[in-house]
N, C-alpha and C positions, 0 to 999 in steps of 0.2 A: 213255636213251642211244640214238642212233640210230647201225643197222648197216645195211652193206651189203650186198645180195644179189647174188648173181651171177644171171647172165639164166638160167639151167637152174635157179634154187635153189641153198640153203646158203649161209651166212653170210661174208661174204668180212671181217670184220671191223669195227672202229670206224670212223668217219667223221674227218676232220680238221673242223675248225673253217673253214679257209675253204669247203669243200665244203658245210657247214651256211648260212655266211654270200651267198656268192656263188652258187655254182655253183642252189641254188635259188632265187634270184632272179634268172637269166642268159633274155635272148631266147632262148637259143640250148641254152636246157635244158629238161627236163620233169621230175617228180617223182612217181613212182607208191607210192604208201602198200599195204602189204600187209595183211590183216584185223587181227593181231598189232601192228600200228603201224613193224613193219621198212619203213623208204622206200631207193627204187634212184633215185639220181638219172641221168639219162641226157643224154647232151651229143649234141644234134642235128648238130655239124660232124663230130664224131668218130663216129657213129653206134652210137653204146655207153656202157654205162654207167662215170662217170667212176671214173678213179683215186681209190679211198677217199684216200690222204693227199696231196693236191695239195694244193701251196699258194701257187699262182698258174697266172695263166692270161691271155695277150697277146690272147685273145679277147672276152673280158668284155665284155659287157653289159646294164647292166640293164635289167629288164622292164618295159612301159613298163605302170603301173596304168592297169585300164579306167577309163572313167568311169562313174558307177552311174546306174542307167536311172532316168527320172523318168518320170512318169505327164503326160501332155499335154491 
């Protein structure tokens, strides 16, 4: 199960499912994994890490995959 941390530490609780689905796949977010496997997802518009139980969001967008480097 992934939980959230709050930016000082400690556990701010369970994660919703869209936050699992979207919010770490969003341009507009990052996702830093703690040694423990706890990840804080962070919303770059809002400048802080998102609300654990959102479950939507008029900003979304997804990230657009690199393309993988080939040898030339």
């Amino acid at each position: 199960m992934h939980q959230h941390l709050r930016p000082h530490g400690g556990l701010h609780g369970p994660i919703s499912d869209y936050v699992k689905t979207h919010c770490e796949t969003c341009a507009a977010g990052w996702t830093r994994t703690g040694e423990d496997g706890a990840k804080v997802y962070v919303c770059l518009l809002d400048r802080e890490p998102v609300w654990p139980q959102m479950s939507d969001c008029d900003r979304y967008e997804k990230r657009e995959e690199s393309e993988p480097e080939t040898d030339t």
